[in-house]
ZADO-1210 file (C-alpha; in nm, 4 decimals, padded with zeros to 6 digits):
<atoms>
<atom x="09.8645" y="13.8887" z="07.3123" code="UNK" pos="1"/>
<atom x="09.6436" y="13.5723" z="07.3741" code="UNK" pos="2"/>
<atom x="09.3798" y="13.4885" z="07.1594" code="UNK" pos="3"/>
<atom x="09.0421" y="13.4274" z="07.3414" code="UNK" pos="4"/>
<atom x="09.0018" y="13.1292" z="07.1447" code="UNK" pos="5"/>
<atom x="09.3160" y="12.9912" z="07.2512" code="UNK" pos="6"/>
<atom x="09.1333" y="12.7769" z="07.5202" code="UNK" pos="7"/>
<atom x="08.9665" y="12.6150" z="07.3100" code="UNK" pos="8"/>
<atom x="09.2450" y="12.4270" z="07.0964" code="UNK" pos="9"/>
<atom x="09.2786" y="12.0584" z="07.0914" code="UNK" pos="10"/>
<atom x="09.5859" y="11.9642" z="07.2358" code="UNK" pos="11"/>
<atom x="09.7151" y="11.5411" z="07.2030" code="UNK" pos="12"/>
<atom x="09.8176" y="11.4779" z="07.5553" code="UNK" pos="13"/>
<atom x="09.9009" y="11.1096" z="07.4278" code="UNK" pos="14"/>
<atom x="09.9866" y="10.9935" z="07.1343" code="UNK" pos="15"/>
<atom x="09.8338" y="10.6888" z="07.0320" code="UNK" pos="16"/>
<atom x="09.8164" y="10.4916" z="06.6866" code="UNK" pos="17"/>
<atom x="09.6213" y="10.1990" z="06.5961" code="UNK" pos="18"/>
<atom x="09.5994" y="10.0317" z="06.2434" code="UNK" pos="19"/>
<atom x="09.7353" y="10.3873" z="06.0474" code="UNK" pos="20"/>
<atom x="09.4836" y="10.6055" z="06.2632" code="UNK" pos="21"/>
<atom x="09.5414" y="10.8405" z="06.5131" code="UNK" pos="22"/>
<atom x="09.3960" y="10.7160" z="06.7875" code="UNK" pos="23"/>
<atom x="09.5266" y="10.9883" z="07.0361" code="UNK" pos="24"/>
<atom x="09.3593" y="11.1234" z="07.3488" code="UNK" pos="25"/>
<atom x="09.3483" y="11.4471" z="07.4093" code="UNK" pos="26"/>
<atom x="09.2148" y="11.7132" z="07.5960" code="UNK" pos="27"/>
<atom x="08.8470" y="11.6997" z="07.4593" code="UNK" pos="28"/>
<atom x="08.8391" y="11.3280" z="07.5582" code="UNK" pos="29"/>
<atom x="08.9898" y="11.4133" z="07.8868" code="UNK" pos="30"/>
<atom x="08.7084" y="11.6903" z="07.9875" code="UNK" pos="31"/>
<atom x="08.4259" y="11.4012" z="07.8103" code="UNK" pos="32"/>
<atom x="08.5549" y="11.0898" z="08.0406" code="UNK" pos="33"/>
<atom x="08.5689" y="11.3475" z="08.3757" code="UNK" pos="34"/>
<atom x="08.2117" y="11.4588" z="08.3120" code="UNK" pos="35"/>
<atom x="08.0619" y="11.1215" z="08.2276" code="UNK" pos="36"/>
<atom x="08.2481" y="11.0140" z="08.5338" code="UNK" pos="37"/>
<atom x="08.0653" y="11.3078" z="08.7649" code="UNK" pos="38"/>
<atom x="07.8130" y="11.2605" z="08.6006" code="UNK" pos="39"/>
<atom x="07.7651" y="10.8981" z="08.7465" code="UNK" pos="40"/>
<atom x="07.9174" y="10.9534" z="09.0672" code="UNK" pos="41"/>
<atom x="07.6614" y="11.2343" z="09.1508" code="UNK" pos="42"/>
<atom x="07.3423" y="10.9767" z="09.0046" code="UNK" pos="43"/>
<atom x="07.5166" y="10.7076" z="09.2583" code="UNK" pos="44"/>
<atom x="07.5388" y="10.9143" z="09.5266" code="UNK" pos="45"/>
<atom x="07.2383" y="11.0863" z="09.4993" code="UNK" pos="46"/>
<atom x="07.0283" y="10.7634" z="09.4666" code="UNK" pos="47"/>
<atom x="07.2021" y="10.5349" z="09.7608" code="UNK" pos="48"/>
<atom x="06.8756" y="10.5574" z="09.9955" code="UNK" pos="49"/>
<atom x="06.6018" y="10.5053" z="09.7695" code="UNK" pos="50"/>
<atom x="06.2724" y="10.6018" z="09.9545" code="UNK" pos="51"/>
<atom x="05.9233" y="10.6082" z="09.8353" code="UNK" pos="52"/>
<atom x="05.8993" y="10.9404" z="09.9732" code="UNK" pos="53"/>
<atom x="06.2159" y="11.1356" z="09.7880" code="UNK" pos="54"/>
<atom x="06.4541" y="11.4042" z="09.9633" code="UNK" pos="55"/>
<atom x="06.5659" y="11.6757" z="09.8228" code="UNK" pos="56"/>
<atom x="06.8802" y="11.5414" z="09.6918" code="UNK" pos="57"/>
<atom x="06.7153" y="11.2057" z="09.5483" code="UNK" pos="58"/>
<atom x="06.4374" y="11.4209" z="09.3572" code="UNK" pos="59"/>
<atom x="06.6795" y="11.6776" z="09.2477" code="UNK" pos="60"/>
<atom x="06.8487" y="11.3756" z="09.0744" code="UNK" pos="61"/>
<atom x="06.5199" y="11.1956" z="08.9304" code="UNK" pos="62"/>
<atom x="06.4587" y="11.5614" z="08.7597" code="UNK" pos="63"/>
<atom x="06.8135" y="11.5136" z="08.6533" code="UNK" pos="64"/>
<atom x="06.7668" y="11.1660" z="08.4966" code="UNK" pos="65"/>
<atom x="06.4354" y="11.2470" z="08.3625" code="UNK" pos="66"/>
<atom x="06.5556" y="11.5545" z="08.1744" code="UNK" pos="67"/>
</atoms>
């Protein structure tokens, strides 16, 4: 039987030393880099037409920046 928490474990996905530390990435900093990188790719997309006048996808975004 699986434990719901199970999902939830840290797992090293690459092993990585530097100087005596462990340095490795893992699934945590895999999940933080691909929703920094959405993250910018949505505020990019969303804000290629700048208009005085915003549409709906360019003011959903400044709501998004602002909050």
């Amino acid at each position: 039987m699986h434990s719901p928490v199970e999902q939830f474990t840290i797992k090293t996905l690459l092993h990585l030393e530097l100087l005596g530390y462990d340095v490795s990435f893992s699934n945590s900093a895999l999940f933080m880099i691909l929703a920094v990188l959405v993250s910018v790719a949505y505020l990019t997309f969303a804000m290629r037409n700048r208009d005085m006048v915003p549409g709906r996808l360019q003011a959903s975004e400044e709501i998004t920046f602002h909050f």
